[in-house]
N, C-alpha and C positions, 0 to 999 in steps of 0.2 A: 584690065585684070586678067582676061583671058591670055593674052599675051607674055604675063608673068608667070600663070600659070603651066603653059607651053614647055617655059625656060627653066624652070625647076623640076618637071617631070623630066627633059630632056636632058639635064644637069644629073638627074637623081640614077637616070639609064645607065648613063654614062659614067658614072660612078661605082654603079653595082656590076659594070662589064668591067669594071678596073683600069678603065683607060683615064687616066691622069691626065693626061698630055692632051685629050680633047676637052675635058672636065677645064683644066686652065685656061684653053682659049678664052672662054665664057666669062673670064677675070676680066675686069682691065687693070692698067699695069700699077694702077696706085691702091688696089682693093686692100679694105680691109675687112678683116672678118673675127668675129666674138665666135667663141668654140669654150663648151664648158670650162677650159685649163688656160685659159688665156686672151690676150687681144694678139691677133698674126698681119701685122703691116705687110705688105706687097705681094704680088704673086708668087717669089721664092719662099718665104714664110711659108707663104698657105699651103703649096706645094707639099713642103717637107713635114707640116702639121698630116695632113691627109695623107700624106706616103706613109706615114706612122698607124693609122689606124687600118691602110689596107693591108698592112703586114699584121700586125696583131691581131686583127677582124677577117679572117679573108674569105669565111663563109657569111657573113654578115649584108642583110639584104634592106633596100629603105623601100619604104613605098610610099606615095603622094596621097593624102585621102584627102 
């Protein structure tokens, strides 16, 4: 559990710096992921889902509790 926990906080970092491009590594290439507005098949999906809310969002901070 610790371990997931690690990868979401370090997910969550890496998100709120805006860096996309490490945030994906984190993917693997067949992810899929549930996001309130839909299901996002693969890494290019998710990509472009989450490029959408750092432009709309770009003061927007998460935190791990």
């Amino acid at each position: 559990m610790e371990a997931n926990r690690k990868l979401l906080e370090r997910y969550v970092e890496l998100y709120n710096e805006g860096d996309l491009d490490a945030c994906m590594e984190l993917y693997a290439d067949d992810a899929v992921q549930w996001m309130h507005d839909g299901l996002f098949e693969g890494v290019e999906a998710i990509r472009e889902r989450l490029a959408r809310d750092l432009v709309a969002f770009p003061d927007a901070k998460y935190v791990v509790e």
